[in-house]
Legacy VTK file of the C-alpha trace (Angstrom):
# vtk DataFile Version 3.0
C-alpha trace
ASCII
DATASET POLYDATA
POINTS 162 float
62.118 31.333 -42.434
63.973 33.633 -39.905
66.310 35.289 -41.841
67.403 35.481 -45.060
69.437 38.047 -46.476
70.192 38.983 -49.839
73.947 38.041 -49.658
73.938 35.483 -47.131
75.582 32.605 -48.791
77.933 29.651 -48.869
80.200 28.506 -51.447
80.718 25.610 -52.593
84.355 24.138 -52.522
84.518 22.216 -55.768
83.039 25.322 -58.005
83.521 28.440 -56.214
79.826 28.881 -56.662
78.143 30.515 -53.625
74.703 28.943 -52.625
72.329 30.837 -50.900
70.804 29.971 -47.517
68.566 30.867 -44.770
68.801 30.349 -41.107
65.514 28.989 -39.639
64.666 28.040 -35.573
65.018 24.579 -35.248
61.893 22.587 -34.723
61.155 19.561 -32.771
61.044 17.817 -35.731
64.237 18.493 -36.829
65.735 17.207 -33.806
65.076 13.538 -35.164
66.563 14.623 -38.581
69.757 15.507 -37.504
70.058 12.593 -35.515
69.124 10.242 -38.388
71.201 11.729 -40.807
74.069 11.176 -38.366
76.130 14.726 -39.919
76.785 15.713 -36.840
79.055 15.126 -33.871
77.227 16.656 -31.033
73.962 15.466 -29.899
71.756 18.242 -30.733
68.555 16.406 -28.658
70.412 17.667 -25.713
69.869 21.417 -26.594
66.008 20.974 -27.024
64.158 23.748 -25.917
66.476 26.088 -26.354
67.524 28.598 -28.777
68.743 26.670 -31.819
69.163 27.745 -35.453
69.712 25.715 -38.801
71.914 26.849 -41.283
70.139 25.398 -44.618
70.641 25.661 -48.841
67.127 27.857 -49.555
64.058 25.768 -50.549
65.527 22.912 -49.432
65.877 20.902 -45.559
69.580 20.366 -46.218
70.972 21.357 -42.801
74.703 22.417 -42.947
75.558 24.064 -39.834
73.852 24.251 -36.672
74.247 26.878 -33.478
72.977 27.299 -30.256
72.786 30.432 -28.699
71.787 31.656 -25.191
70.546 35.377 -24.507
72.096 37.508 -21.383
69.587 40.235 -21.310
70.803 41.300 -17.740
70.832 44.953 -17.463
74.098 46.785 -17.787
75.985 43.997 -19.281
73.916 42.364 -22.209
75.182 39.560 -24.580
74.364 36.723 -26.871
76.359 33.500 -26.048
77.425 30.775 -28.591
76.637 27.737 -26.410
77.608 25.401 -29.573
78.630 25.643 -33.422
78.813 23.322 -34.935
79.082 22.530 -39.273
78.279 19.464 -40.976
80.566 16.623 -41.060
81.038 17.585 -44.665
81.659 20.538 -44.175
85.073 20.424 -42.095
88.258 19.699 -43.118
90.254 20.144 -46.023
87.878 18.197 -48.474
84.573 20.059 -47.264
82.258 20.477 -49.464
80.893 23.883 -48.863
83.085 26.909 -47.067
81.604 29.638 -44.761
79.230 27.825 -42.554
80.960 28.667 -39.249
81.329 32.669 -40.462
77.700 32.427 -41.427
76.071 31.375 -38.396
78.453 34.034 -36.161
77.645 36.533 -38.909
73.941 35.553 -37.739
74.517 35.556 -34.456
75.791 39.069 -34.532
73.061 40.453 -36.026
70.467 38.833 -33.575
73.100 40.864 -30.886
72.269 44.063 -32.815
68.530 43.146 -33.104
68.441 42.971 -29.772
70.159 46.189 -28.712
73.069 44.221 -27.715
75.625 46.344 -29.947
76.753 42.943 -31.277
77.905 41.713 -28.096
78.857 38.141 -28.677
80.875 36.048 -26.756
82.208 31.919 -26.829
84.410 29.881 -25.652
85.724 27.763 -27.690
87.727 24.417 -27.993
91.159 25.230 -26.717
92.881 23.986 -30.304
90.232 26.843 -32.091
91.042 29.820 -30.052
93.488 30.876 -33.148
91.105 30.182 -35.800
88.151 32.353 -34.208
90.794 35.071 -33.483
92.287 35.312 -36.766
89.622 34.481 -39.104
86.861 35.513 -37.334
88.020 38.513 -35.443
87.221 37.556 -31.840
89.375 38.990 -28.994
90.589 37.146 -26.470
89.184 37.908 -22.946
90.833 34.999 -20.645
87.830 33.091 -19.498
86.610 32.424 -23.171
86.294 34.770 -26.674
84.801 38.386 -27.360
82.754 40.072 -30.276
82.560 43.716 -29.918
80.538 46.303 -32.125
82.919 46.775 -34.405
84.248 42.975 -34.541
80.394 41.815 -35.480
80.240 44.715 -37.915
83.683 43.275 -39.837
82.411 39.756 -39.390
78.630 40.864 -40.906
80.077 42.788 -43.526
82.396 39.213 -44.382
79.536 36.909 -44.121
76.549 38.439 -45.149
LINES 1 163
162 0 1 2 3 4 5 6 7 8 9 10 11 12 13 14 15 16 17 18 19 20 21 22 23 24 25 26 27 28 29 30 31 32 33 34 35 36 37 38 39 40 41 42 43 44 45 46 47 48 49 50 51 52 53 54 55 56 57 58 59 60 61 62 63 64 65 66 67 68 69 70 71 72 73 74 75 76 77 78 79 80 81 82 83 84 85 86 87 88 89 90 91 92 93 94 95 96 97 98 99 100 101 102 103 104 105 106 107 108 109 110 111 112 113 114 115 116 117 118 119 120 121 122 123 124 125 126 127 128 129 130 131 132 133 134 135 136 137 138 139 140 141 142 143 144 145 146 147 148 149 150 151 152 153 154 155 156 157 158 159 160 161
């Protein structure tokens, strides 16, 4: 296990009751998992080798939500970059069965841009028809070329997603 904080959680649609969860590397393994299991749009196999975290429910291998994130260490201007998000088929839409996947894994993603020094520099960019959604719900700025978490975006996302 990676990380797994006390009040990092997702709820579950039906009951309101929030399920706790961890956010583990994904393993080579895991690869042939997702595919199997077929809860996923994106081919994930594609992303091999790079840096790719599971969202799952704790003590389980149930994988709701997956992201892929590359590191800008480059001095003066450092960053974490969602590559791909991406939640369970499941998980989207008006009937999904569990809520907060997406604000989970960017919560996550923040904090790996503090653990790194990064300030919680975080940055995307997303599918045209999202751009609203990460803005409004998420609190990312828009910077032209794609979307923008600064320090005290990630600290209002972390605090909502814990």
């Amino acid at each position: 296990m990676l990380y797994q904080f006390v009040a990092m959680y997702i709820e579950d649609e039906s009951t309101g009751n929030q399920i706790t969860v961890e956010i583990d590397k994904v393993m080579d393994n895991d690869y042939d998992i997702i595919k199997e299991l077929g809860r996923f749009d994106f081919d994930w196999d594609e992303l091999k080798g790079e840096l790719v975290y599971k969202l799952v429910l704790v003590g389980t291998n149930d994988i709701e939500g997956l992201i892929a994130i590359i590191d800008h260490p480059e001095e003066g201007f450092r960053y974490l970059e969602v590559k791909l998000i991406e939640s369970a088929k499941e998980n989207i839409g008006a009937n999904k069965k569990y809520t907060r996947v997406a604000g989970t894994l960017l919560s996550f993603a923040c904090r790996e841009a503090f653990r790194k020094g990064y300030y919680g520099a975080v940055f995307l960019i997303p599918k045209t028809n999202l751009v609203p959604l990460y803005i409004k719900k998420y609190g990312f700025k828009n910077i032209g070329r794609g979307l923008w978490l600064d320090i005290d975006a990630s600290l209002e996302l972390m605090s909502k997603f814990q």
